[in-house]
Structures are given as structure tokens and as C-alpha cells.
NUNULO-188764 format. One line per 5 residues: number of its first residue (from 1); their letters; for each residue x, y, z of C-alpha. Coordinates in steps of 0.1 Angstrom, whole numbers. Layout:
<rs>
NUM) a) X:Y:Z ~ ...
</rs>
This chain:
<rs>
1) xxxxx) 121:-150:144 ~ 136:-138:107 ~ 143:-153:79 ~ 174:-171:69 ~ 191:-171:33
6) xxxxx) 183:-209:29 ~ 157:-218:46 ~ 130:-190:54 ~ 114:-185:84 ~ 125:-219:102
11) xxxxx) 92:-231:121 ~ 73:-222:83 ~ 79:-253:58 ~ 97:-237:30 ~ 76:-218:1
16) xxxxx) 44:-223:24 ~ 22:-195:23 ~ 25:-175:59 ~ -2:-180:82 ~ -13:-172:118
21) xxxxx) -10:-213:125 ~ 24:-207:132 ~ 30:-186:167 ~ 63:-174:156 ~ 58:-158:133
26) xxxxx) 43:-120:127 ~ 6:-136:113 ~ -5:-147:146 ~ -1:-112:161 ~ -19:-102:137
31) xxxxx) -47:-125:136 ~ -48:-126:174 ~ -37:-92:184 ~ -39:-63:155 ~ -66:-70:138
36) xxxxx) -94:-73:165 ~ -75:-39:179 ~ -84:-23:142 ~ -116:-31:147 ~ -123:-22:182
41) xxxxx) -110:14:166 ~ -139:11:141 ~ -163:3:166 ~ -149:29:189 ~ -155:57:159
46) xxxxx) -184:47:149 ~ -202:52:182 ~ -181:87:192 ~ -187:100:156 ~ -226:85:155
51) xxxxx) -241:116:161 ~ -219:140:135 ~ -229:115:111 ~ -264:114:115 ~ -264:153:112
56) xxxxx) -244:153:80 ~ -260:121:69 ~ -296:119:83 ~ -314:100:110 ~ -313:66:88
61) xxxxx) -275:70:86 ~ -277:73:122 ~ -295:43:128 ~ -278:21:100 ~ -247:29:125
66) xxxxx) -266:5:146 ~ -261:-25:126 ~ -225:-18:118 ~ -215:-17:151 ~ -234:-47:159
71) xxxxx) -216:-68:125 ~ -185:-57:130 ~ -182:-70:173 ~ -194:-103:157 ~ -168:-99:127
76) xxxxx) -145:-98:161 ~ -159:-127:176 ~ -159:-147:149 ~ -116:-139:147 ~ -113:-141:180
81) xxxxx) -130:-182:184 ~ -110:-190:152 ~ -141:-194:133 ~ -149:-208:98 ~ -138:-178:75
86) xxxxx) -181:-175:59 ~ -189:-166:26 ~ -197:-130:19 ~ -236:-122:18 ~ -238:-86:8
91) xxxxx) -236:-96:-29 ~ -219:-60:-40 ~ -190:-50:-59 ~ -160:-83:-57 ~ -184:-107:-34
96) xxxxx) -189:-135:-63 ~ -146:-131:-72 ~ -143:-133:-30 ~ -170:-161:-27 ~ -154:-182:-55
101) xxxxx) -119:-174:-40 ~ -133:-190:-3 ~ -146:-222:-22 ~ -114:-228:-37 ~ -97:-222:-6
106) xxxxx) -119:-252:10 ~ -106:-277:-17 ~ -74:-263:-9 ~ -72:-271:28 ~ -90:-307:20
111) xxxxx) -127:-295:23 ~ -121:-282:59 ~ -137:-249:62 ~ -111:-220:61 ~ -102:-200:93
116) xxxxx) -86:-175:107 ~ -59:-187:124 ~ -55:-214:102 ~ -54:-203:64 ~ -30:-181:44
121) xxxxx) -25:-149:63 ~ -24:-128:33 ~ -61:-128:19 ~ -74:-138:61 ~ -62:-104:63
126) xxxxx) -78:-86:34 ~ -111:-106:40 ~ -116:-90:75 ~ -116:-55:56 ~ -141:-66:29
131) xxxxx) -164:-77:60 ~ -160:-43:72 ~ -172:-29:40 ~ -200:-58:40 ~ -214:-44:74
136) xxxxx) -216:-9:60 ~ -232:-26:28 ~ -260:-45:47 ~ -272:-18:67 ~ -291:-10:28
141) xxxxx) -286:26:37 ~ -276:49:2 ~ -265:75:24 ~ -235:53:42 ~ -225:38:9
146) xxxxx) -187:47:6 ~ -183:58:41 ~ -148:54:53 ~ -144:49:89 ~ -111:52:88
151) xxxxx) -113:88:76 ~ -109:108:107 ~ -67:83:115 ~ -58:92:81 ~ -67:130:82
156) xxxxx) -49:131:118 ~ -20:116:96 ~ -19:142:73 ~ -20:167:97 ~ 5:157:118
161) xxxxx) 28:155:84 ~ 20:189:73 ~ 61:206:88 ~ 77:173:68 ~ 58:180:38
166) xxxxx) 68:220:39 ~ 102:206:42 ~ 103:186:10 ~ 82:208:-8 ~ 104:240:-2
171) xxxxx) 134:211:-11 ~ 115:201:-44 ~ 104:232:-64 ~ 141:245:-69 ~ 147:209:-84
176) xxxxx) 115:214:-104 ~ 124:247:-119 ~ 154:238:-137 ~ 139:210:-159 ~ 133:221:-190
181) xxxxx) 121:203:-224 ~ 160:198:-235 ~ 165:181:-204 ~ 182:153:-211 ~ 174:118:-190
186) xxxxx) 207:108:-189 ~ 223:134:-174 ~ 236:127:-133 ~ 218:156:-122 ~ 185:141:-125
191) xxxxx) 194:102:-122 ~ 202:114:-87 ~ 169:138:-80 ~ 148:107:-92 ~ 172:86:-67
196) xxxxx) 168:116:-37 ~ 128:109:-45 ~ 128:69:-50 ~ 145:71:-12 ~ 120:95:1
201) xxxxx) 86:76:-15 ~ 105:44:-1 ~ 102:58:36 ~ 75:75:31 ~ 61:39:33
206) xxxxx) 70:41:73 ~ 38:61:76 ~ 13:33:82 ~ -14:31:101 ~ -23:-6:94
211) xxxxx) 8:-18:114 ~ 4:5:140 ~ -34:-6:144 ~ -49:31:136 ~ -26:46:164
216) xxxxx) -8:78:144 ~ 16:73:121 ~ 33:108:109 ~ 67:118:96 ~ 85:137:110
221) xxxxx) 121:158:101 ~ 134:166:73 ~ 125:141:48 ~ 158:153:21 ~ 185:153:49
226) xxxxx) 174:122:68 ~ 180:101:36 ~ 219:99:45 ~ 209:83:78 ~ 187:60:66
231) xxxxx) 212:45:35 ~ 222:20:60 ~ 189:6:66 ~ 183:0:23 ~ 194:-38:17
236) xxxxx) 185:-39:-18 ~ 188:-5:-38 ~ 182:-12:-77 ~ 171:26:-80 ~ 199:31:-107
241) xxxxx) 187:2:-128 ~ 151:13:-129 ~ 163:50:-137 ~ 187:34:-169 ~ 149:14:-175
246) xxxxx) 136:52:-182 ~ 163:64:-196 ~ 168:36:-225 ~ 135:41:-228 ~ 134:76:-233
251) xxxxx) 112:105:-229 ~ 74:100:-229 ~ 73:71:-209 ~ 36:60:-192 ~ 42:51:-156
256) xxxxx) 18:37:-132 ~ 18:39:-100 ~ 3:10:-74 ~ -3:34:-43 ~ -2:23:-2
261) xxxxx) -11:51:22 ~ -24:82:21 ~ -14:110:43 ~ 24:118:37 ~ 30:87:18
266) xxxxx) 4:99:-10 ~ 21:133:-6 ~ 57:117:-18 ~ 41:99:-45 ~ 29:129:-59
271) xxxxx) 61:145:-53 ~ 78:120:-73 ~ 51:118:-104 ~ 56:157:-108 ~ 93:147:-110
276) xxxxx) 88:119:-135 ~ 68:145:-160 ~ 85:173:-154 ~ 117:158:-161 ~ 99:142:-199
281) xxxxx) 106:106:-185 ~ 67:100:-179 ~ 42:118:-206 ~ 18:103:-185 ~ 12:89:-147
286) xxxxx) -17:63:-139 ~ -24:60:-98 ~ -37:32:-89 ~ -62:32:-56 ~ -82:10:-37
291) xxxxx) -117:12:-45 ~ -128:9:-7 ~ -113:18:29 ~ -81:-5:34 ~ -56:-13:55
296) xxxxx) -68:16:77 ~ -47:41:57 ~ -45:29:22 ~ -51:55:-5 ~ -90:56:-21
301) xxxxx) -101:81:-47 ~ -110:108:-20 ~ -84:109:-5 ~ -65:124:-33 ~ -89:151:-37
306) xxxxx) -94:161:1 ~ -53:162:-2 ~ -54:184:-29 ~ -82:204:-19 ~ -61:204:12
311) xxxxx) -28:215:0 ~ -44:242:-23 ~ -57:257:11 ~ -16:268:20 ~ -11:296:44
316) xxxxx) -11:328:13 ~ -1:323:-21 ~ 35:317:-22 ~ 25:286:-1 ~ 48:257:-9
321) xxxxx) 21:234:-6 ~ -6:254:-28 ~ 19:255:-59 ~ 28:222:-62 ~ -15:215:-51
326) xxxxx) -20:242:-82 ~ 5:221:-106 ~ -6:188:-96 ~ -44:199:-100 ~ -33:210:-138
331) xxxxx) -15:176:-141 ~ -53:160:-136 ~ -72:177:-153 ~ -53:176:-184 ~ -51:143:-182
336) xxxxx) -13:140:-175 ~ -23:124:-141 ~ -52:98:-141 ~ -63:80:-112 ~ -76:45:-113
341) xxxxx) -95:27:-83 ~ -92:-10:-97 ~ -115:-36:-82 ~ -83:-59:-79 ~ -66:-44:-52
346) xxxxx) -92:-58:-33 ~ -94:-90:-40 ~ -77:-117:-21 ~ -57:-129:-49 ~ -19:-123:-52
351) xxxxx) -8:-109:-82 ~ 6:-137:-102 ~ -33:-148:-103 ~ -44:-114:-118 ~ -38:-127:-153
356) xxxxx) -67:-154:-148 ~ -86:-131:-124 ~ -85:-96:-141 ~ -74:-99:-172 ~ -78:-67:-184
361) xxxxx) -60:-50:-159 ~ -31:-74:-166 ~ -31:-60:-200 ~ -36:-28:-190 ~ -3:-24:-169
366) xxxxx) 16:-44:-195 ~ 12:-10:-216 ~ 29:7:-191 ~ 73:13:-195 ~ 71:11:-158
371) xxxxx) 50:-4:-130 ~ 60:13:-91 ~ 47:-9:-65 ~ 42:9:-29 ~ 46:-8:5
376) xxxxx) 46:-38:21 ~ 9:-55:10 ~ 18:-46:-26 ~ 50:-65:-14 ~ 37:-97:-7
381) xxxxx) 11:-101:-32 ~ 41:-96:-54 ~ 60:-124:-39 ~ 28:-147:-26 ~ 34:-140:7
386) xxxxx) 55:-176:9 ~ 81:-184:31 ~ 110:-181:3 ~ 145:-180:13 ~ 156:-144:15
391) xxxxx) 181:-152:-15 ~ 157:-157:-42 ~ 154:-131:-68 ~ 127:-109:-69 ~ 119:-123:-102
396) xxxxx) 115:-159:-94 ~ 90:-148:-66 ~ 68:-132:-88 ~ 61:-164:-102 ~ 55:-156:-138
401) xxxxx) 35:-122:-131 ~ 58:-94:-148 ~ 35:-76:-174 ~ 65:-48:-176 ~ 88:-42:-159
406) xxxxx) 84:-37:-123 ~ 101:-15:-93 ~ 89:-16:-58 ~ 95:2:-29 ~ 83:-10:9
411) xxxxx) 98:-11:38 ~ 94:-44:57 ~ 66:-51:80 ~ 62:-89:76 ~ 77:-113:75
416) xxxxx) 88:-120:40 ~ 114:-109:17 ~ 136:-119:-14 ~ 164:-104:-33 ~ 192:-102:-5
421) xxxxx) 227:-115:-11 ~ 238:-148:6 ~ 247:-141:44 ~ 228:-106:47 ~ 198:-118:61
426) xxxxx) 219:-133:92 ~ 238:-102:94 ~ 206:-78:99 ~ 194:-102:124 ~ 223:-99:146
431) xxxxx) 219:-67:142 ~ 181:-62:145 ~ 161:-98:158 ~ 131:-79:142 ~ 141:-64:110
436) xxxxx) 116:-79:91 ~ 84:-66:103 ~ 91:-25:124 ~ 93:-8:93 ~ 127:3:99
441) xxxxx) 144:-16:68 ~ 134:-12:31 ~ 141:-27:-2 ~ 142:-8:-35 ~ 139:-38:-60
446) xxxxx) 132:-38:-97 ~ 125:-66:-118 ~ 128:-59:-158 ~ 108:-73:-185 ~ 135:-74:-211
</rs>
């Protein structure tokens, strides 16, 4: 089932939130199917890998494995009986902002407990992840504190990335070496390397290992000469207007960045943030990370230094890979590059809340020229993760949260979207029944502040 330009998703009452109550849409194979899949996974690594842990971590690391194992087949249980969604008990990190969320939640839904297959697919979805990271907490072992269990998929993904990242690498540092200081923004030559990049970071987004439920996700081909193949699958492309954003603005700009995956994703986004400086747009870059395993692949702290540490490796010294890892490393410590893991991007909140919720951060990327949004859970915390109709402007969905102005890049995998022109929805869908949630369509949308 997709969405129409009037009406939404037609079994979903219009501008509800999506959830796994109704069987037509992508929630409930999510809720039903996906999810307990991801966790199986965990389970599944966690016993295999039990024994490497415990020698790199100790025999109480070993043990503490134990209990993981044993919260996370209940955590499965409880999704799988559509269970009352409980309150979180590990009392670390977001559990109070989580705890008040759920009781709010209960007055919401009319004092009946929250559950899994019943309430708003967007934060059902994030909580199962924050239990994960609650049955690491409650083992009360120091040594498995910050473990990611989804360490071993991503690091497959960036392997398996490694010819497609040569191949934009080796496309990249010719572009690179003819910026100078005099460049000036408004010359074509470099609205259209920032467009070539835009494109590439927006499929780059394919590379997901949350949709695929931790089976591999890798790119592969050339990422530079696919992009002519792929124009036909963009159905909203606002890449110019974001550049003229820069460009008005002119040189010295700060730009965040609000990362998804890791692997080659992470790699494009880096890719593009060397552009940004090197170019004088950006004087400085903020990445923004989750501050726990996410979504299987999403991006932490770590894993931008095992990529870097990675890339620097190369094969000799004229490596591709080890001289952008050399520039990129400079970019950091000089404090060009900065990378934040805010405790918001874990919360179950969508982002027109963060004002009330984190206000800090709020103001924080309102001091930015230029906020990048990565991906599709980005995507619908932007918009709410409603049932709009696919006509509304991006604006309107944000629903008063634009603290600058705003660009984001995903490609769709669920079943929500805004921003198309009147008809196009139908038209994809005769084209492609599920558009809306393979990954196989994207949307470049910006939203200005001015």
C-alpha cells in the first residue's frame, strides 16, 4: 500500500501517527517480522562471539553475556505477545526523559498501557533498541559498558564497501585539488561537485542494515557514474536551493551534519564535509552521532575512529583512502571537524518536541547556516512519522521545528513522505507498488529559515 497525494496511506486516518495496528502498512512488518529478526541476530552474536569477549573482556564480561542473552529473548517475547511497552529500570543515561515519555504516552492512549503493536511505530521502534542497551546496562558489568553488538554487521559493511569507496575516492581528490582560497561559491563548477556529492551521500543512505535486519548492506559500483542512472529515482531534488543557501551566505559557513549509517554511508559524509571546507563554504563541520548502538548500523563515536584508523591503514602511501584518512584526521584535530554524540538522537521524541525536550541542542543547531539531515529515521522524526498527504510541504511537516535552515537527504524506507507535486505519488506507484519503503527512491528536500 503507498501513499496518495490527498489522502495518505488509505487504511491510516489522515495525520495519524503510523503504527503496527494497521496490517497494511510497513509498521506491522516491522513490529511482527524485523525487529524480533534484529534481535535473534543479537542473541545469535552474542553467544558465537561469547568466548572472544570474555578473552578480550574478562570472565565477568563473559558471564554478564549470560544475562543479556537471557533479557534480550524476553525483550522478544514481550514484542512478540504484544505486551505492555514497561518502563525502563536500568536508571542510566535518557531512562527518566524515556520513562516520562511512556507515562505521557498512557494518557495519550486513554490510560491503556502502551504496546507494541498498538502505539506509534516511530518511538515502539527506538524503545526496543534502548532495551537492548538496558540489558547490557543491568548486567552491572564496567567492562561491557559501551559494547556494541552490532559491531562485527557494520565492520562486514565497510569491508564489503571498500572497491566503491576507492572508486569515489580516486573520483574526489582531483576535485579537491583545484579549490583554492579564491574559489569563489558561485561559480558552476562547484555548485555541481557539491550536487555530484549531495547525490552520492543521498544513496549512500541505501546502505542500511536496519531495513535489511543486519543481513549485509554494501555498495557496490561506481558511486560517480551510477548517479545518471539513479536521477530518475530522485522525486524531490532542492540540491540547487540549499547550494544558493551557502552561497548567499558565503564563505565560512558552520554546517552540521545529523549522521545515519556508518560503513560507506559515513564514508560519503566525510567525503562531502571535506568538500564543504575545502571549497570555504563550511569553516567548520559538526557530526552529529548517536551516543549508543542504533538501528543496527547507525553511526556512534567509534565508529568514526575505527574508520579512520581504518582508511589511514591503505595499501602504501599513495593510497586513496589513507590521504583523504590523513586530511580528514587533520580536519579533527584542528578542530575544523567536531563530532557530537547528542543524548537526543535517542530519545523517542520527534524533532518538533526537541525545543521543550533538549533545549539546548535546539539552540545549538539554530547557530548553524545549515542543518543536513541523513536517512530515513532522521526522516520521520522530521515529519512525525504521520500519515500526511504526500503533497504537503516539507515545511508544514516539520511542524514548527526549523531552528535554520534544513536539507535532508534519505531514501525511502517507510512509509511516509511529503514534498511531492500533485499526481506524483500515483505515478511512482504504478510504477513501483512499493516505492515507499525498498530504498530504491530518494528525496533531496530543504526547507529555509528565511
Amino acid at each position: 500500500m503507498a501513499a496518495t497525494s490527498t489522502g495518505g496511506l488509505p487504511t491510516v486516518p489522515l495525520h495519524a501517527p503510523l503504527s503496527a495496528k494497521y496490517k497494511d502498512t510497513f509498521a506491522y512488518p516491522t513490529i511482527k517480522d524485523r525487529c524480533p529478526v534484529i534481535l535473534c541476530k543479537v542473541i545469535d552474536h552474542l553467544h558465537r562471539e561469547r568466548n572472544n569477549i570474555g578473552r578480550e573482556l574478562g570472565a565477568e564480561a563473559m558471564e554478564g553475556l549470560y544475562k543479556v542473552v537471557e533479557e534480550l529473548s524476553k525483550l522478544r517475547y514481550e514484542m512478540q505477545t504484544n505486551k505492555p511497552i514497561l518502563a525502563l529500570v536500568d536508571g542510566v543515561g535518557n531512562a527518566a526523559i524515556w520513562n516520562k515519555f511512556l507515562e505521557q504516552q498512557q494518557t495519550n492512549e486513554n490510560m491503556n498501557s502502551p504496546a507494541w503493536f498498538s502505539s506509534a511505530w516511530l518511538w515502539v521502534e527506538c524503545y526496543m533498541y534502548r532495551r537492548i542497551t538496558q540489558a547490557v546496562n543491568l548486567t552491572g558489568v564496567p567492562q561491557l559498558k559501551g559494547l556494541d553488538y552490532f559491531r562485527q554487521q557494520k565492520e562486514e559493511g565497510y569491508q564489503g564497501s571498500l572497491p566503491s569507496m576507492r572508486q569515489l575516492s580516486a573520483w574526489l581528490l582531483p576535485q579537491l585539488a583545484k579549490l583554492s582560497p579564491d574559489t569563489q561559491l558561485a561559480d558552476t563548477d562547484w555548485g555541481q561537485t557539491w550536487a555530484t556529492l549531495v547525490q552520492v551521500c543521498l544513496w549512500g543512505n541505501k546502505c542500511d542494515l536496519s531495513i535489511s535486519a543486519g543481513s549485509k548492506a554494501v555498495a557496490s559500483g561506481d558511486p560517480v557514474t551510477g548517479l545518471e542512472h539513479l536521477k530518475q529515482n530522485i522525486l524531490t531534488n532542492h540540491t540547487s536551493d540549499a547550494w544558493q543557501c551557502l552561497v548567499t551566505r558565503g564563505k565560512g559557513a558552520t554546517i552540521d551534519i545529523v549522521m545515519d549509517n556508518s560503513g560507506f554511508e559515513l564514508f560519503t559524509d566525510l567525503c562531502l564535509a571535506d568538500f564543504l571546507v575545502s571549497c570555504g563554504a563550511a569553516s567548520k563541520v559538526r557530526m552529529r552521532v548517536k551516543d549508543q548502538p542504533w538501528f543496527v548500523s547507525d553511526t556512534t563515536m567509534h565508529d568514526i575512529t575505527w574508520t579512520l584508523n581504518q582508511l589511514a591503514r591503505g595499501v602504501d602511501n599513495t593510497d586513496t583512502l589513507a590521504l583523504l584518512a590523513d586530511r580528514w584526521s587533520e580536519y579533527m584535530q584542528s578542530g575544523i571537524w567536531t563530532v557530537q554524540a547528542d543524548s537526543f538522537w535517542t530519545f523517542p521524541h520527534s524533532f518538533n518536541m526537541m525545543a521543550d525536550t533538549d533545549p539546548d541542542l535546539y539552540i545549538e543547531l539554530g547557530q548553524a547556516d545549515l542543518v543536513i539531515f541523513k536517512g530515513d529515521l532522521n526522516y520521520r522524526k522530521l515529519v512525525g512519522d504521520l500519515n500526511w498527504e504526500t503533497t504537503v510541504t516539507l515545511s508544514t511537516a516539520l511542524q514548527g521545528f526549523l531552528p535554520t535552515s534544513i536539507l535532508s537527504l534519505r531514501t525511502a524506507k517507510a512509509d511516509v513522505m511529503v514534498g511531492l507535486e500533485p499526481g506524483q505519488a500515483e505515478m511512482v506507484t504504478k510504477q513501483d507498488p512499493d516505492w515507499m519503503v525498498t530504498g530504491q527512491w530518494g528525496v533531496i528536500q530543504f526547507a529555509s529559515s528565511s
